[in-house]
N, CA, C and O of each residue as an XYZ file, in Angstrom:
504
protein
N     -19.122     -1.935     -6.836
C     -18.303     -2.287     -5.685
C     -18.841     -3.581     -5.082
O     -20.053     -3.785     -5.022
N     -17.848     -4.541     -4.593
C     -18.341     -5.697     -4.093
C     -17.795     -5.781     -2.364
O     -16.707     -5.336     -1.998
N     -18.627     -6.327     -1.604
C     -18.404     -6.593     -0.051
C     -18.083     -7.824     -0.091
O     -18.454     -8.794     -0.751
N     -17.066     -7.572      1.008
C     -16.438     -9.490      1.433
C     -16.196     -9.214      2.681
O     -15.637     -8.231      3.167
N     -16.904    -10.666      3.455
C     -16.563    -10.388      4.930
C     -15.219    -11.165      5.127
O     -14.660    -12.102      4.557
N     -15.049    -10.639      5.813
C     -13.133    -11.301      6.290
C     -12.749    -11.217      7.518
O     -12.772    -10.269      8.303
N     -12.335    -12.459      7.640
C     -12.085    -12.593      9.208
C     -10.793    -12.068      9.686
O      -9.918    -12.274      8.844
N     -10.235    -11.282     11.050
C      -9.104    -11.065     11.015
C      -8.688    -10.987     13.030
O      -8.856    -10.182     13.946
N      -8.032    -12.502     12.823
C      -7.865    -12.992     13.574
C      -9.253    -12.916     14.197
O     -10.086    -13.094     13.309
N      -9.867    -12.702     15.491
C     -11.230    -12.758     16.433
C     -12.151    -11.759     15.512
O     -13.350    -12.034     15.538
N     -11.872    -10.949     14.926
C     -12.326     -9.863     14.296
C     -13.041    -10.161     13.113
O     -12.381    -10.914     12.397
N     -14.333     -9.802     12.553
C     -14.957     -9.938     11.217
C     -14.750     -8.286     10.666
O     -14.928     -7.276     11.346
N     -14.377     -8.348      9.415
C     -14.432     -6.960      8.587
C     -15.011     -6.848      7.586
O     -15.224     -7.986      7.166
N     -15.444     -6.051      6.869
C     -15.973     -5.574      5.616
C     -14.777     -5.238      4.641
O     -14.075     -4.312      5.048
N     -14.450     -5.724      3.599
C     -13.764     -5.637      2.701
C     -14.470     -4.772      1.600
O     -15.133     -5.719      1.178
N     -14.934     -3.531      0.643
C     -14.799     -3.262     -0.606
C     -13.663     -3.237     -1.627
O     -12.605     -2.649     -1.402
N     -13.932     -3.925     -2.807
C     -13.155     -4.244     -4.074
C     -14.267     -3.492     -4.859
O     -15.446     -3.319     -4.553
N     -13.448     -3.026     -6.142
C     -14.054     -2.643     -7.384
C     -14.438     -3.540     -7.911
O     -13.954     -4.611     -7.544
N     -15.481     -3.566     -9.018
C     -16.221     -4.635     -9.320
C     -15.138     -5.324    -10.544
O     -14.986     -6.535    -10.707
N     -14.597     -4.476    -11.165
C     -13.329     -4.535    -11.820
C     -12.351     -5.732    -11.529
O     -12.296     -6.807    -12.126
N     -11.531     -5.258    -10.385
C     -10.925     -5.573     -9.692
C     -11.325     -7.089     -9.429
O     -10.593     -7.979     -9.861
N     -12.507     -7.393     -8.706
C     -13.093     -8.599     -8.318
C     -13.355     -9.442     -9.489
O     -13.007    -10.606     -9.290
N     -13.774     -9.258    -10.453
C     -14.278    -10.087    -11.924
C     -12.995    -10.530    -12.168
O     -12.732    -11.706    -11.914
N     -11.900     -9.579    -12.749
C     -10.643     -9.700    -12.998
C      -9.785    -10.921    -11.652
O      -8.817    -11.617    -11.959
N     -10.291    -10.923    -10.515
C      -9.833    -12.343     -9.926
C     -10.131    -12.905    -10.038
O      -9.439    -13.883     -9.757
N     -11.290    -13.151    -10.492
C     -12.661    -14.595    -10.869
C     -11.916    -15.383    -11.652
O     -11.380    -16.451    -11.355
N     -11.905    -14.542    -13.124
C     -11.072    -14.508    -14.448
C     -10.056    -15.488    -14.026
O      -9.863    -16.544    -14.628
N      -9.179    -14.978    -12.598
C      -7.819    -15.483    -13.170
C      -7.924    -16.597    -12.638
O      -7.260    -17.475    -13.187
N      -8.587    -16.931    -11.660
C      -8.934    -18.065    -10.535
C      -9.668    -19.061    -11.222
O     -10.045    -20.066    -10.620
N      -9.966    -18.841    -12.701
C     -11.122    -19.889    -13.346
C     -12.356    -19.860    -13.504
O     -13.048    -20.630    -14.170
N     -12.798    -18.576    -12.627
C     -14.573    -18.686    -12.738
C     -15.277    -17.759    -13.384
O     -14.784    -16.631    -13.400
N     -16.400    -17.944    -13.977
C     -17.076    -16.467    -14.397
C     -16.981    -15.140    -13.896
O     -17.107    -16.102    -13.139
N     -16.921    -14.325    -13.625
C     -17.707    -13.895    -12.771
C     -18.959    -13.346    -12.563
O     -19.318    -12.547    -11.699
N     -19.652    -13.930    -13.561
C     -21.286    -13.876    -13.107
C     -21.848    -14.538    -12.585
O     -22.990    -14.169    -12.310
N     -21.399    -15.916    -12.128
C     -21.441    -16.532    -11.590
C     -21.639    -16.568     -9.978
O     -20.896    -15.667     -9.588
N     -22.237    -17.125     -8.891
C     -22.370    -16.839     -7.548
C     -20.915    -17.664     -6.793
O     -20.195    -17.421     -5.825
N     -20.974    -18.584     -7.691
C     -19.293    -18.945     -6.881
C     -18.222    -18.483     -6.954
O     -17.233    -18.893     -6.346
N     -18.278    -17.380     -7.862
C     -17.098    -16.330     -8.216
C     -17.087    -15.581     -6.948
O     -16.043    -15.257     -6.382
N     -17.983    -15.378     -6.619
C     -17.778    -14.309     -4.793
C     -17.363    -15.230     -4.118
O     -16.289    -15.009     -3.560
N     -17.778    -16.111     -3.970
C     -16.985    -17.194     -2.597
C     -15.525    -17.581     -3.464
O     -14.629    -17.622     -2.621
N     -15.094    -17.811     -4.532
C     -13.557    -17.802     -4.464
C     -12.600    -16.714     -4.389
O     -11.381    -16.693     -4.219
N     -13.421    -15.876     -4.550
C     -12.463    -14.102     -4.863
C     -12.604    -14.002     -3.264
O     -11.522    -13.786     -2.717
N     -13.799    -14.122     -2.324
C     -13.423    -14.196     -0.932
C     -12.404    -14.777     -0.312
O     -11.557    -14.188      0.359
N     -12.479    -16.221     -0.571
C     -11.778    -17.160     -0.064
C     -10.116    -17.283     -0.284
O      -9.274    -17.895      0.373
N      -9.968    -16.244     -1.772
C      -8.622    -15.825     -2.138
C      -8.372    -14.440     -0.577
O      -7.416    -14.390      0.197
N      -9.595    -13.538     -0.607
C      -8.958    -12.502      0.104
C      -8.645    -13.218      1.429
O      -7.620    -12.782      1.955
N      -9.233    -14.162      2.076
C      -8.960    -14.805      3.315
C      -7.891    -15.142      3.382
O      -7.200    -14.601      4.246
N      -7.221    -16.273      2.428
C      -6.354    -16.962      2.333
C      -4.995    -15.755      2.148
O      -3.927    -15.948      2.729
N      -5.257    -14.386      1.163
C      -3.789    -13.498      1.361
C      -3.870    -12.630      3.086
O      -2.926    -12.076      3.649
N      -5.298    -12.764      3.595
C      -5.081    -12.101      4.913
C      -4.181    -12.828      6.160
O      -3.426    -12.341      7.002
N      -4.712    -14.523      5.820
C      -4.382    -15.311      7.026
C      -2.810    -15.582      6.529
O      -2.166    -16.481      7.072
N      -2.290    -14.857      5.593
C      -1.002    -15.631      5.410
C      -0.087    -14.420      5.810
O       1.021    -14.773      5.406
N      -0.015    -13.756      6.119
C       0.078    -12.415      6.365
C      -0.345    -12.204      8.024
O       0.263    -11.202      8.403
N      -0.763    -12.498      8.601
C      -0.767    -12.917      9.882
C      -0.758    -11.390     10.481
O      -0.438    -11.381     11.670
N      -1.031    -10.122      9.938
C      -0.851     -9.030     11.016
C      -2.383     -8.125     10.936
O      -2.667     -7.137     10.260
N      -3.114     -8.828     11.810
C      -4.721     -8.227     12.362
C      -4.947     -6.999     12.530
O      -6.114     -6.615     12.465
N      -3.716     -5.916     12.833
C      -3.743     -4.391     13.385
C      -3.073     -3.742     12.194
O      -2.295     -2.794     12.302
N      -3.407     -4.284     11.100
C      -3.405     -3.618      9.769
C      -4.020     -2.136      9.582
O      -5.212     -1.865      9.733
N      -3.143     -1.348      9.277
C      -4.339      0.010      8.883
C      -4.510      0.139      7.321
O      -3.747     -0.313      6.467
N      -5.596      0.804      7.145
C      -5.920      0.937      5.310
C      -6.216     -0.858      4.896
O      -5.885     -1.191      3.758
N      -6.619     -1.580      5.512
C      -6.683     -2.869      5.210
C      -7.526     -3.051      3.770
O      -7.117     -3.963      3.051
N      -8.423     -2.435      3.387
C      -9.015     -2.589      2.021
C      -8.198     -2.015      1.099
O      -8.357     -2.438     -0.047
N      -7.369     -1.176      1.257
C      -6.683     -0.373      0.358
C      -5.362     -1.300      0.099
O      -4.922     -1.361     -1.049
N      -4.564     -2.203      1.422
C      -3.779     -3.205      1.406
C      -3.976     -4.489      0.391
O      -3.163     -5.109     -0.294
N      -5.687     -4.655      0.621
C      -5.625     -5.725     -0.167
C      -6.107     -5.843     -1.540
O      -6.114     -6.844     -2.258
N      -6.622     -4.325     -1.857
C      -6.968     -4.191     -2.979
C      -5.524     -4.216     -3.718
O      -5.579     -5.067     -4.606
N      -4.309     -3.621     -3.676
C      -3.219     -3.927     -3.758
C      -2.479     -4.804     -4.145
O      -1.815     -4.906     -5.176
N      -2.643     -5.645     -3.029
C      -2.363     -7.311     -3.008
C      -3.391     -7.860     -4.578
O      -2.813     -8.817     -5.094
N      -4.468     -7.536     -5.228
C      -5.002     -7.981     -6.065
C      -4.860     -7.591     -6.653
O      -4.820     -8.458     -7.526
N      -4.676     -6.672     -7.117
C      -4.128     -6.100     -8.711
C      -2.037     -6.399     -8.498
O      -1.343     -5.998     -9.432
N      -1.504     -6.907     -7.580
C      -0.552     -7.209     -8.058
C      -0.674     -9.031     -8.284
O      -0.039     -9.920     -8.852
N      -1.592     -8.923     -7.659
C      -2.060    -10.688     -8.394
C      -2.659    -10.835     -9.694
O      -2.636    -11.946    -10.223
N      -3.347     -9.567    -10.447
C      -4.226    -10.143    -11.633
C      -3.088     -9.752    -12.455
O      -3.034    -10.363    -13.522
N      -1.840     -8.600    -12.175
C      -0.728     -8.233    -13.037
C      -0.271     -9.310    -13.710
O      -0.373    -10.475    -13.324
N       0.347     -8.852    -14.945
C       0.928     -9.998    -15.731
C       2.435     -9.761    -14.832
O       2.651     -8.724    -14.206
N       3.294    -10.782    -14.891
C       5.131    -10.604    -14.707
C       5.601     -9.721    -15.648
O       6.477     -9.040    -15.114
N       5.463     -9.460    -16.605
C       6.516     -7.957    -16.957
C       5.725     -6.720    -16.371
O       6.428     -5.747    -16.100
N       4.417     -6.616    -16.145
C       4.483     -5.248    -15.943
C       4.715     -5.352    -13.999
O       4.839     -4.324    -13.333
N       4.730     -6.677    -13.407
C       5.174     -6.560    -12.396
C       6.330     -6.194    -11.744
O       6.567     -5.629    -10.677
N       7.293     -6.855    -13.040
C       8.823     -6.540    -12.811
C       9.018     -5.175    -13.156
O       9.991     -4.751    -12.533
N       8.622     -4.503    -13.718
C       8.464     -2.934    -14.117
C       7.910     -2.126    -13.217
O       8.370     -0.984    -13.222
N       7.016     -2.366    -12.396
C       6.966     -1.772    -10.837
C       7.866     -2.115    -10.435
O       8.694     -1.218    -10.597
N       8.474     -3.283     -9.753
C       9.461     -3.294     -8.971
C      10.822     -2.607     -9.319
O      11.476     -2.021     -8.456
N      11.164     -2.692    -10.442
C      12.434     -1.798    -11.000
C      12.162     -0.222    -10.972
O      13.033      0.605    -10.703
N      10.632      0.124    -11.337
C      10.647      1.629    -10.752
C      10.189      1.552     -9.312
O      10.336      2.657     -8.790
N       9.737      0.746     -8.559
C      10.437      1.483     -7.401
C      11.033      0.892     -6.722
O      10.418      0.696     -5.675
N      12.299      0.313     -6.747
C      13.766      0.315     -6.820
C      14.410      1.455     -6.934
O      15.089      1.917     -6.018
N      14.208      2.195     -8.439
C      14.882      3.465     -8.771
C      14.168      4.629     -7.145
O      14.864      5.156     -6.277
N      13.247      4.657     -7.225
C      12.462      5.567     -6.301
C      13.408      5.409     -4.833
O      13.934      6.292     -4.156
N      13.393      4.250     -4.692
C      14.108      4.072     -3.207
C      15.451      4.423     -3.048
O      15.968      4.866     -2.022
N      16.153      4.130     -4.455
C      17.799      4.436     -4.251
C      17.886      5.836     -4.584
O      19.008      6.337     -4.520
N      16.897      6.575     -4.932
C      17.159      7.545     -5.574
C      16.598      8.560     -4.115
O      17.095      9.677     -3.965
N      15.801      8.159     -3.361
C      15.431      8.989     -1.895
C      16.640      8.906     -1.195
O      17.251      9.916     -0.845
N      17.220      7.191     -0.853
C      18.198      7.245     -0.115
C      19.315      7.655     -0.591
O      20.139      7.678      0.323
N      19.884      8.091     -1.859
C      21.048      8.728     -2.221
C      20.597     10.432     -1.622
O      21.502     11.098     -1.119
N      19.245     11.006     -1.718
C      18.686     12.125     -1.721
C      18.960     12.015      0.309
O      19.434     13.048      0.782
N      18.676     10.875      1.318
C      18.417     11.540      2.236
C      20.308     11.398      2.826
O      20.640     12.254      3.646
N      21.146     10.608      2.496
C      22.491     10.543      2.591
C      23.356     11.873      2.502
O      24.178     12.234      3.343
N      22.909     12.752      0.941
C      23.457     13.412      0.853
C      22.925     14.528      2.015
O      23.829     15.195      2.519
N      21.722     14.762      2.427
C      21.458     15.630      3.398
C      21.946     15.429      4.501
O      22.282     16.340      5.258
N      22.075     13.993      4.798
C      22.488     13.982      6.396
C      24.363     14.343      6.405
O      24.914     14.880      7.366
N      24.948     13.996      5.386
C      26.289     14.551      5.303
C      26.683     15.633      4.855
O      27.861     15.941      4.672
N      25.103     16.732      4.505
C      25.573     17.962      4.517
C      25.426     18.712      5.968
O      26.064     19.734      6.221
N      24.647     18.186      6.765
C      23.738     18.393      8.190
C      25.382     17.946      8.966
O      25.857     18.620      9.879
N      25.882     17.043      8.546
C      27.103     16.428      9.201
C      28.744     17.685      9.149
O      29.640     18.076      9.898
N      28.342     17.828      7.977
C      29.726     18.774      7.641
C      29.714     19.883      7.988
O      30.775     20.505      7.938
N      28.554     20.512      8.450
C      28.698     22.022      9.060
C      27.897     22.497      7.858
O      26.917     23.005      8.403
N      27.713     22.651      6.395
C      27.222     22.996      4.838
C      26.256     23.418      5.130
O      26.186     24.609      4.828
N      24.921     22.827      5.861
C      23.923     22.893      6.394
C      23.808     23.361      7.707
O      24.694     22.856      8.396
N      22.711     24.508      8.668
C      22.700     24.603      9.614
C      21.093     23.857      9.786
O      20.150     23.948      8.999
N      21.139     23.328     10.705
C      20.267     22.752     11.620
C      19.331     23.971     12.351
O      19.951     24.424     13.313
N      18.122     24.570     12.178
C      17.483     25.430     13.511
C      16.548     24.669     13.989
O      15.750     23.910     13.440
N      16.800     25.061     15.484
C      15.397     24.019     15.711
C      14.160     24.805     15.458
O      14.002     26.002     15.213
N      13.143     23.603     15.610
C      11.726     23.948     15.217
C      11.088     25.471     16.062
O      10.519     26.432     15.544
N      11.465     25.213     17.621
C      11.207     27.030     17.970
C      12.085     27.944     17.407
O      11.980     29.038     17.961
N      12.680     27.926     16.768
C      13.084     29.127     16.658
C      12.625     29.011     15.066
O      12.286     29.911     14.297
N      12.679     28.304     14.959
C      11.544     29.042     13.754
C      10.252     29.439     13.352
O       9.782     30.024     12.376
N       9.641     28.743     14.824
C       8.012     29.649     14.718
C       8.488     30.719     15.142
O       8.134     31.700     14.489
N       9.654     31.056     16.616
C       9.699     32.461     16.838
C      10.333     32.821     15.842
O      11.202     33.454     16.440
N      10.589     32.921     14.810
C      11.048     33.894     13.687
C       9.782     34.381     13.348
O       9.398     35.545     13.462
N       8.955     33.103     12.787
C       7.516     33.506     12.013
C       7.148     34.477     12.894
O       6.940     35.586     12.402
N       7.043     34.374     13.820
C       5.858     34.770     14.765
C       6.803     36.842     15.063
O       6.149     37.861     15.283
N       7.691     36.799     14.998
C       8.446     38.125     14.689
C       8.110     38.634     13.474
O       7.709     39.797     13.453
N       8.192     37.968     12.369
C       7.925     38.522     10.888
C       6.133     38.686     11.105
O       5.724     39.437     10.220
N       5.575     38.452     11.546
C       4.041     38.734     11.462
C       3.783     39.501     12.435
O       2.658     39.998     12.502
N       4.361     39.667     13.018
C       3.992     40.827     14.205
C       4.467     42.307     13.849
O       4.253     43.230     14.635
């Protein structure tokens, strides 16, 4: 695992990357990565995707940008192959949450609210 400090906005953070992960940006960026200037450009890459991106109250921020780097070391077809599966994923929830809300709409579906269904539970266990 490798540490990178990163600035975010007034804020300094601790970044971990897999060592994987980090070599594999070196790689693509031109440098060894055994090299000591391979950490200052694989940094200076994570700076440069934080400050462009402009939102400081990020949550999961290592997990964001580990992300952001493996869709950077990706080749273009297997990138376009994520994006087309999840494409399918998204049209395929929103066909999934459409049809619920127009069964919720038509009467097909009843609606209970949330108390009355703990007081059900809470009848069946008693």
């Amino acid at each position: 695992m490798n540490r990178y400090h990163i600035q975010r906005g007034t804020a300094r953070t601790t970044v971990t990357l897999d060592s994987t992960i980090c070599e594999l940006l070196a790689l693509k960026m031109g440098k060894s990565p055994d090299t000591q200037d391979s950490h200052a450009v694989v940094r200076q890459w994570l700076q440069a995707v934080t400050d462009s991106e402009d939102d400081h109250e990020r949550d999961n921020f290592s997990q964001w940008l580990k992300m952001k780097a493996i869709l950077y070391i990706a080749d273009d077809g297997l990138i376009t192959k994520h994006r087309q599966w999840q494409d399918h994923i998204d049209k395929s929830w929103n066909e999934e949450l459409t049809r619920r809300v127009n069964e919720a709409d038509s009467g097909k579906v009843r609606m209970i609210p949330k108390d009355d269904v703990f007081k059900a539970a809470r009848e069946q266990l008693a």
